[in-house]
N, C-alpha and C positions, 0 to 999 in steps of 0.2 A: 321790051324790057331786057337791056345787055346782062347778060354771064358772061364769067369769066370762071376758068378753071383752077382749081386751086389745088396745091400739094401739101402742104402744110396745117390745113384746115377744113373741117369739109363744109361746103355749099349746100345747103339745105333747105334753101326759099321754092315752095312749091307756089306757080303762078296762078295754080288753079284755086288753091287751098285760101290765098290772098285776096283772091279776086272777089272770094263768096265774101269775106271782112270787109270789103271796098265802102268807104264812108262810115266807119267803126275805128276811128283811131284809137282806142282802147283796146278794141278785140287787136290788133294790130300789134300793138304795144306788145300787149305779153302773149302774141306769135312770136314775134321777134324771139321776146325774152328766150321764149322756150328751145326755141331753135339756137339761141347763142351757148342755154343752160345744157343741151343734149351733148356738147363737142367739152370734154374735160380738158381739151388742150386750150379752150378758152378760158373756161372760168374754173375753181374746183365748187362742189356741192356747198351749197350755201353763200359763196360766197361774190362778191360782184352787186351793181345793182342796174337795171335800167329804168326808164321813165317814157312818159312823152307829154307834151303840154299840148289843154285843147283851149276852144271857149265852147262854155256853158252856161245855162242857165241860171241866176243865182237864185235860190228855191224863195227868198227873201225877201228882195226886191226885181225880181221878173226881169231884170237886165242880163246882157251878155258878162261873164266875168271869163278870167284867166284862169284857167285848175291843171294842175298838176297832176298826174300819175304817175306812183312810183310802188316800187315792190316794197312790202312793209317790214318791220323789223323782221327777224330770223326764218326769212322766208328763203328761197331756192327757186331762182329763176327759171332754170330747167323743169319745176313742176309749176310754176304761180300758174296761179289761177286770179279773176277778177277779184274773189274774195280775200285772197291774199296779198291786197293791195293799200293803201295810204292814197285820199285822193285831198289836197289841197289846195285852197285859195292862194295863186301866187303872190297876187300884192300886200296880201297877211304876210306873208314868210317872208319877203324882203323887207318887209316895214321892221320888221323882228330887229334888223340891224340898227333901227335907232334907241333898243334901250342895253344890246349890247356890252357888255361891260369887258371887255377884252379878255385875254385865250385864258387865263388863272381860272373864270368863271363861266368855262365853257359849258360842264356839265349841267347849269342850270338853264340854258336855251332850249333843251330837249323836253320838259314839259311843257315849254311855250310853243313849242310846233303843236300842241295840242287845241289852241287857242285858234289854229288855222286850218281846223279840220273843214272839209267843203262837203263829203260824204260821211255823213254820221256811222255808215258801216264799215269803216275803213278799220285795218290792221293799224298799230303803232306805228308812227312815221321813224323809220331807220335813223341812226346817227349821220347817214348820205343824205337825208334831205336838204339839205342847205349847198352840197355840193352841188345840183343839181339845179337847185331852184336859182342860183345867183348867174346862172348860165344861162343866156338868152333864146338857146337852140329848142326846139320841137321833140326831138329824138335825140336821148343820149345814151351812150351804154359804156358802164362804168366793169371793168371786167379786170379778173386779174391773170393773164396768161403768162404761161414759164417763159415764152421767149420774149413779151414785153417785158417784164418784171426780170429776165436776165440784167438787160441792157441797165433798167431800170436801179437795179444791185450791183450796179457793177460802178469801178473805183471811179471811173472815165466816162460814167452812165450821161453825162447833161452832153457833156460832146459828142460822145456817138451818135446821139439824139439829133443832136442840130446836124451833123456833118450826112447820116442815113435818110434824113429827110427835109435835108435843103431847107430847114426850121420850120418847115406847116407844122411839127408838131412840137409844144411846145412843152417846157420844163417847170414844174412845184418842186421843191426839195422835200424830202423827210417830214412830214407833219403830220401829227394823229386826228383821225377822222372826226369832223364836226364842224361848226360856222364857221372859226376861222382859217378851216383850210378851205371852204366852200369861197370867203372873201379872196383869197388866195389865187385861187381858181379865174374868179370875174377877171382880178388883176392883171395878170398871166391872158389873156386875152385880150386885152385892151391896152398893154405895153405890145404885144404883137401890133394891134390894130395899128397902133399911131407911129408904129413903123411902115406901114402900108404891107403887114403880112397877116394874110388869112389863114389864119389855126385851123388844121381839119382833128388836133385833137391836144389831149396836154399828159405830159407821161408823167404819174408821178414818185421821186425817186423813194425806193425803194420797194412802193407800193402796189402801182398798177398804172393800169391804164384808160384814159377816159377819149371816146369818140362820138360822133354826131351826126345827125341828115335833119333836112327839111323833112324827109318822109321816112318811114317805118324801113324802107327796103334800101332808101339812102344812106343810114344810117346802119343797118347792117352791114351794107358790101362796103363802107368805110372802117367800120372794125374789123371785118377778113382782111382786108386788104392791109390793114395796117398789120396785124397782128404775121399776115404773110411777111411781108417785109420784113419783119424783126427775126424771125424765123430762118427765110433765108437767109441772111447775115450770117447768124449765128452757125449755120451748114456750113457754109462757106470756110466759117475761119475755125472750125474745130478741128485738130492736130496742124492748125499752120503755126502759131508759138509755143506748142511745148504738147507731148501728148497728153490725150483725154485724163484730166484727173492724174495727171503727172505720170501715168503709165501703171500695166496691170503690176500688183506686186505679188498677187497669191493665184493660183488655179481655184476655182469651185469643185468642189466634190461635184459627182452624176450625179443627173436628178434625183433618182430615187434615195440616192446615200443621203442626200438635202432634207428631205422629207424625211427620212427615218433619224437623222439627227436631229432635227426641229420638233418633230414629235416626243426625242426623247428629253431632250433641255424644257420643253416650253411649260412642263408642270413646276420642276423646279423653277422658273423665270416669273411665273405666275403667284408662284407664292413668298417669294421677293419681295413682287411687286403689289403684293397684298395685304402688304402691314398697315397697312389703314381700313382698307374696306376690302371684301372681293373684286375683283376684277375680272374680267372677259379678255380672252389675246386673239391676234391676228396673225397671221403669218401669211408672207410674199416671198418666194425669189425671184421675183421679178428681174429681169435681164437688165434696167436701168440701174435696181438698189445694188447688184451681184459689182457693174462697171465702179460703181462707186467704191460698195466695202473691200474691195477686193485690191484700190488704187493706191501707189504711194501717197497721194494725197490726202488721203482717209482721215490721217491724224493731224494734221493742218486745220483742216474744212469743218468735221463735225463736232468739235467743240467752237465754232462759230456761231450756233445754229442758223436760224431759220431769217428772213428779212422780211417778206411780206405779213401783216398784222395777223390775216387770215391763218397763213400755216402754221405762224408762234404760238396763237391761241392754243391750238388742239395737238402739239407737238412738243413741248414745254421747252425751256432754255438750249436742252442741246439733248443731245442721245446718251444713251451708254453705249460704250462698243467693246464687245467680250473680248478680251485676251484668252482665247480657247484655240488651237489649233484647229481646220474646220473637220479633221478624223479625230478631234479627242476622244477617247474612248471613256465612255458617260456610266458607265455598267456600275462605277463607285460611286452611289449616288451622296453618301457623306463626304466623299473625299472631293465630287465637285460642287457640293455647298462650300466646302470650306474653302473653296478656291474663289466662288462668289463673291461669299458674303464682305472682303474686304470691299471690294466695286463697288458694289449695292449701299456700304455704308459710307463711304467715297462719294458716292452721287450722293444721298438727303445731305451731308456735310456741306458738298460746294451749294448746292438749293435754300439751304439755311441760311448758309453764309450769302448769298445774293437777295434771298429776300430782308435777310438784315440790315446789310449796304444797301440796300435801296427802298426801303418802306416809309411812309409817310406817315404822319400825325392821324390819317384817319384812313387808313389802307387797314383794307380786311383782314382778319387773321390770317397765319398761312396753311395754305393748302397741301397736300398730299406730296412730301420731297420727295417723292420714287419716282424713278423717268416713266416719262411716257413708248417714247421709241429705245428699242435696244438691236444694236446693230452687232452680225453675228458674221463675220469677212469667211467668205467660203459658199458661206448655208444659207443667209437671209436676214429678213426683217422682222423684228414681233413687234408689234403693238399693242399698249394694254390701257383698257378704259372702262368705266363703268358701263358698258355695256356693248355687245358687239358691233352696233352700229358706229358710236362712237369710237371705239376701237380701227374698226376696218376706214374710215374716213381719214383717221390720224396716220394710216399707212399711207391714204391717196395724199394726204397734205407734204409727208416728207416728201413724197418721190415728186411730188411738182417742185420742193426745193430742192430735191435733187438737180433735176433739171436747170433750175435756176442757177446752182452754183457753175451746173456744166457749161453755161452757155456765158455769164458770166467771167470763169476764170478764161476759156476761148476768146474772148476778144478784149481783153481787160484783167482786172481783179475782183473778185468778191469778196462783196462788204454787208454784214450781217447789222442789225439794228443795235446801236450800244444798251448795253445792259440795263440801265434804267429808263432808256423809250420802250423797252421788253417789256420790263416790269410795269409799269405804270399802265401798258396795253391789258398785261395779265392781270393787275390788279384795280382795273378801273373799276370805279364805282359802279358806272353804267350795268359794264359784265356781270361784276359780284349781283346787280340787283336781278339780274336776269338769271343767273341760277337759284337767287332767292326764290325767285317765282314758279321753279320748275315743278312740278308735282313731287309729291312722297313716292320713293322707291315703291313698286312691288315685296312684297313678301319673299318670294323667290327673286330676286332683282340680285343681277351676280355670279347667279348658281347655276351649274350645268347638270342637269341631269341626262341619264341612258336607261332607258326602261327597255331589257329585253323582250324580242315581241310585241314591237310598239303601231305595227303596222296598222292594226285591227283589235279588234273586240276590247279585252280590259285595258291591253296595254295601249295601245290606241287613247282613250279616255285619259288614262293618266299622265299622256303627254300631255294633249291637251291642256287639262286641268294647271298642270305645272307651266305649259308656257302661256298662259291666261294670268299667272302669278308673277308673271316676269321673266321663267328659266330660258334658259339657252335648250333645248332638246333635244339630241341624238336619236332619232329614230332607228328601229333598225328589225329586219323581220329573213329569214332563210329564202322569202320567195322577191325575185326580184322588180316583176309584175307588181305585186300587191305593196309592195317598197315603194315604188314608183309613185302611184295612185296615190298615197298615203303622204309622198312628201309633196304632191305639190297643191294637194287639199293644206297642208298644213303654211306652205308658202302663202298661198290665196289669203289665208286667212291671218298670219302671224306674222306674215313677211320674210324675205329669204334670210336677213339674218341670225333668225330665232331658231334656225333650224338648220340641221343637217343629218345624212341619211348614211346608214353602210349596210353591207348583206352583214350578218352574224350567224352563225353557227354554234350555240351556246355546248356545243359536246366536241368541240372542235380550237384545240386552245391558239393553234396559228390566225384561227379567224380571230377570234377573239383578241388576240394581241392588234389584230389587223384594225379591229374596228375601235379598239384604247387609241390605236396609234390619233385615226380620224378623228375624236373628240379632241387629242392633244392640237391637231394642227387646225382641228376648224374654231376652236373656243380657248386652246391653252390648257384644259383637264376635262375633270369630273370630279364634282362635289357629291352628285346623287347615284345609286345606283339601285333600280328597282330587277328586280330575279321573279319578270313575269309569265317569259316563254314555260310553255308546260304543253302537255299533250295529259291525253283521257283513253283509260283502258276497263272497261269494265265486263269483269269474267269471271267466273268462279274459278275455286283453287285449281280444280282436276283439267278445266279448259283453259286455265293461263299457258302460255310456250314459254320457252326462256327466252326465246326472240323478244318475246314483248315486256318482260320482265327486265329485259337488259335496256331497253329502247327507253321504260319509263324511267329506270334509275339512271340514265344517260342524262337524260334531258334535264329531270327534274332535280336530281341530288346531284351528280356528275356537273350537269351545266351549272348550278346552283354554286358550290365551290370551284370551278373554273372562273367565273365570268368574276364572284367574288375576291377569287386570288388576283387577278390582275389589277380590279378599283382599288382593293387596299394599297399596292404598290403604287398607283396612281396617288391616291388621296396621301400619303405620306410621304411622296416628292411633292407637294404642297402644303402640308406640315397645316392644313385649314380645319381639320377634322373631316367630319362628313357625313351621310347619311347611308346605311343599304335595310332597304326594305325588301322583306323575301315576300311575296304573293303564296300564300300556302293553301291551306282548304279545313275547312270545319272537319274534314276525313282523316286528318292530323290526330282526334282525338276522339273521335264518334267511329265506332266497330259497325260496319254492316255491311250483307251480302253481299257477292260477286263484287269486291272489293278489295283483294289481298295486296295484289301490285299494287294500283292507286293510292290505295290509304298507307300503306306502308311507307311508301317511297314519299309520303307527305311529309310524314312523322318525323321521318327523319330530314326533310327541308327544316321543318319547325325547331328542331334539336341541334341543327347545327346554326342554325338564327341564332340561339342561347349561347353555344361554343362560340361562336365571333365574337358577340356581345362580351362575353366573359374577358376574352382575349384583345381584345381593340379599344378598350375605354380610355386606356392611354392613351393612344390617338386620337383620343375625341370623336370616334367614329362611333356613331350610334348603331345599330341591328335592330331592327322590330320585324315583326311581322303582321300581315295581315290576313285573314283568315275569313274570306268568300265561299256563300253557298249556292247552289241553282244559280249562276248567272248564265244565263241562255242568251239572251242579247247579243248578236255578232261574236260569238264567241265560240273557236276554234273548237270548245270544249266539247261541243255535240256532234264533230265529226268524228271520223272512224269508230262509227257504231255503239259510242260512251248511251248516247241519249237511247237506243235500243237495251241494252244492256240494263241502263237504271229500272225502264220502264218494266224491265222482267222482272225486277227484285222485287217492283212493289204491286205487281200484279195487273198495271194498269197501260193504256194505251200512251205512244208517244205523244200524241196533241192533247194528250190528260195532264204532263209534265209541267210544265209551268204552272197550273191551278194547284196540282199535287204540293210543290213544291212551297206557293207563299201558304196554300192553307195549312201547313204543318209549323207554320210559323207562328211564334207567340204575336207578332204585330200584324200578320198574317199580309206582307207584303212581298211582291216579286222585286227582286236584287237585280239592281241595272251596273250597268258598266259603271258609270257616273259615280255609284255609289261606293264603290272599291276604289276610284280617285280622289273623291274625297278623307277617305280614309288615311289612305298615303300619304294625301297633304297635310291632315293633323298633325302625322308624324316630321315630317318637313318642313313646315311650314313656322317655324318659330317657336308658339307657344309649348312644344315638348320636348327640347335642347338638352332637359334631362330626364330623359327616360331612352331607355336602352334594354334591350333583353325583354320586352313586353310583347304581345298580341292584343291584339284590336280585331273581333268576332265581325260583320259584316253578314248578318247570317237572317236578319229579321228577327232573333231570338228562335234558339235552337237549343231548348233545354238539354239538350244531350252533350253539346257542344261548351256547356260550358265552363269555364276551366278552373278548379280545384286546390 
């Protein structure tokens, strides 16, 4: 089996891994798939499709038939799996063309691919079924890579096409995906044919690109290859007419000034862009977004947007791009709202205005006018979306049209999709029905929480708890070991985008600025802030030191208003309101032995929960507290010698403590971690939006504890 090496793309058919698939053209299939889904220079996430056609059995009548496989609706090539596939009867799906009613009445063929289902377990057949099925090939792979889809966008796209490959591959213009570009397609090969030229693929303009083999590996090394080729081209001729993106016009700040400036915009940019719902932000400086915002060309190009269907979807009409010098100095945070909010209302205005020009009799209401992408010349990119994932993909989606337009304007011009094939992408039926069907938000869906000391024990659980709910969660713990551990249990479990980690030092206000900053550039803010880190000293008056007396009110009271004075600056350059919930202790208001530090230094965590509250409700920032007792469960609490200490007061042994503890209790139950997360989340979690200044006991019932 020939290789060939490649620069532009990487090679990735292992002959071993193949060989064990050998007579499994399915397992085959979505090999392939997977290996074209791994290289982002081929396809982006989600989008592309391939196939291959076998014969089978028909479960039916016991004959040989023709079946199709393809990846099913909003699948991702790079992970399909068999299950995440469409497998259909071919001469069903062609025969579909004789009741046909032409392109006005396309969207109603897509429940008649249901009529052609061959595997009853199949995914929904894609709106690419038809592209695929009217194509006589074995292997096809429909993919959309930035250096086809340059040539592809570009003003001169059908002639570069015939002239760079001698016409094997052949030209569709502009058509939105469904049967009659699938008809389109057949066509466009059978005007090749009866010329006596053999198509090894067809480009289509604006969109992508489609290639084929008799065999699974056929059919790969003809999509590298092709995709090579477009590639080099484009090398070739970039600074031969004019420089890249017409040449740099601005320097970038250093990295690090990049990030300390994106950290400090991205709260304010978020809550802009949050006038309809929360949103989640992303941020890149990526060295391709920096070539672009930084180019004379910048204001040309990005009010173009985007041309392939795929990157308009999740990148909306065009970007914003700040008029901010990249050292503005951000320190007046009202003074650079008000430099904003013209832009900001500037974009919903042209969005309105576009979806007005262009809305149909039965086109969905409109959606959210705030940009999706906001381009910041100097510093970066943000992205902002209902959720991080969705966020961080709409950054990989520009920077392939970034791509796009570079390769593009290099050997041609670039030509964006007219405003009403946008719209009609944006607002098709199909889409709208498919976020109809999306599930209900989370409870926390939007929201970022920071729960100091989240590494382990309570704080631990209440991240947890919160991103089970939806949250985005900042982890963040003084050791960097148990930091570690901590984030990538929460990775395994939640996925990387649900999470992010930093050291904190809640007695330490540069940390703490440091780890504000990381929330700003991994999610765009903080909506939540839980005050869980605490340490345990339990001594009588004559045996406290001031050492340790200084240590607890460091941590607990000290860190307590540190960590709190930064969220509020946070949460008010987001103008969203917010949450901070203080973790205190039933020793807030119950007096007992060897006790003075601890319970003091609660007392006053608890009393300054009320001072916030008192002082914040104009901000819509809630303060509660929550107030736990005996939670012994992985919890920090029984180190340095607290759980010796209690066990003296009350007379009894350490492995007595936990029995001690629930039978003192009116429910007579031991308090787990879990149980102080859920508490939190009461408070957070929607149903108590108005309650502020309150404590919620955690205690099992603690007659002593309760409050008056």
């Amino acid at each position: 089996m020939a290789t060939k090496t490649f620069k532009y793309v990487s090679y990735l058919w292992d002959e071993a891994k193949a060989a064990e698939l050998a007579g499994d053209e399915v397992a085959l299939f979505i090999y392939r798939s997977n290996l074209l889904g791994a290289d982002l220079r081929l396809t982006n996430y989600g989008g592309g499709n391939t196939s291959v056609k076998i014969v089978d059995k028909d479960p039916l009548t016991g004959n040989q038939t023709d079946v199709m496989w393809i990846k099913g609706s909003g699948g991702d090539i790079g992970t399909l799996k068999k299950s995440g596939c469409a497998a259909l009867y071919v001469d069903r799906l062609r025969a579909l063309e004789n009741v046909y009613r032409g392109i006005e009445f396309e969207d109603e063929m897509v429940e008649l691919f249901n009529h052609c289902i061959f595997d009853l377990a199949s995914k929904a057949p894609s709106i690419d079924t038809p592209l695929h099925g009217f194509l006589p090939f074995a292997h096809i792979d429909h993919l959309h890579p930035d250096a086809a889809i340059a040539i592809a966008a570009a003003k001169d796209g059908k002639q570069i096409t015939e002239e760079l490959f001698n016409g094997e591959i052949g030209w569709v213009g502009w058509q939105r995906p469904g049967f009659d570009l699938g008809l389109q397609l057949r066509e466009c090969l059978e005007e090749a044919a009866a010329r006596g030229i053999k198509l090894k693929g067809i480009m289509l303009g604006s969109h992508g690109l489609f290639t084929w083999g008799d065999t699974s590996f056929d059919s790969y090394m003809n999509t590298l290859e092709v995709i090579e080729k477009c590639a080099e081209y484009l090398e070739a001729n970039y600074g031969k007419k004019a420089p890249v993106f017409g040449g740099q016009k601005i320097e970038s700040l250093p990295e690090a000034d990049r990030n300390k400036q994106a950290a400090s915009i991205a709260p304010i940019l978020r809550g802009f862009c949050s006038s309809y719902r929360n949103m989640i932000g992303h941020f890149t400086d990526d060295a391709r977004v920096l070539e672009f915002t930084n180019s004379n060309d910048l204001a040309k190009l990005a009010p173009l947007g985007t041309s392939c269907p795929d990157h308009f979807l999740r990148t909306k009409i065009s970007p914003l791009v700040l008029e901010l010098a990249p050292n503005e100095d951000l320190t007046d945070v009202a003074a650079i709202k008000a430099t904003l909010a013209p832009a900001f209302e500037a974009y919903r205005a042209m969005y309105t205005e576009y979806y007005n020009t262009c809305k149909r009799d039965n086109s969905p209401a409109m959606r959210d006018p705030n940009p999706v992408v906001i381009l910041y010349p100097g510093v970066g990119m943000f992205t902002f979306s209902k959720d991080k994932t969705t966020a961080r993909l709409a950054s990989e989606y520009y920077i392939n049209a970034v791509n796009v337009m570079k390769g593009a304007e290099a050997v041609s011009e670039y030509t964006s999709l007219p405003r009403q094939e946008a719209f009609d992408i944006e607002y098709w039926l199909l889409e709208e029905a498919k976020l109809q069907r999306m599930p209900k938000p989370k409870a926390l869906s939007g929201r970022i929480a920071l729960i100091t000391g989240s590494a382990g024990g309570i704080g631990k659980a209440i991240a947890k708890k919160f991103a089970e709910e939806g949250a985005c969660v900042v982890i963040n713990d003084i050791n960097q070991e148990r930091l570690d551990g901590a984030k990538a249990e929460f990775i395994g479990k939640f996925g990387k985008d649900a999470v992010s980690s930093t050291l904190l030092n809640v007695t330490d206000a540069a940390s703490i600025a440091l780890a504000f900053d990381d929330a700003a550039l991994a999610f765009g803010g903080v909506d939540i802030v839980v005050n869980n880190a605490g340490i345990s000293i339990s001594k009588s008056i004559a045996e406290h030191s001031i050492e340790e007396w200084d240590r607890l009110y460091d941590i607990l009271v000290k860190g307590q208003f540190l960590v709190s004075q930064v969220g509020v600056a946070m949460m008010r350059k987001q103008n969203l309101g917010g949450d901070i919930v203080n973790i205190v202790s039933k020793n807030a208001v119950v007096a007992g032995p060897n006790n003075p530090g601890y319970g003091s230094a609660k007392a006053a965590q608890a009393h300054l929960t009320r001072l916030m509250a008192a002082e914040l409700g104009g901000d819509k920032i809630r303060v509660n507290t929550v107030n736990p007792d005996a939670v012994i469960s992985d919890s920090n609490i029984w180190a340095g010698g607290w759980a010796e200490g209690r066990a003296k007061a009350y007379g009894i042994t350490v492995a007595e403590l936990p029995a001690y503890y629930a039978k003192r209790t009116l429910l007579n139950e031991i308090i787990l971690p879990d149980d102080i997360a859920n508490a939190c989340f009461a408070f957070v979690g929607g149903l108590l939006n108005k309650s502020t200044g309150n404590a919620l006991n955690v205690d099992g019932g603690v007659a002593m504890g309760f409050y008056r």
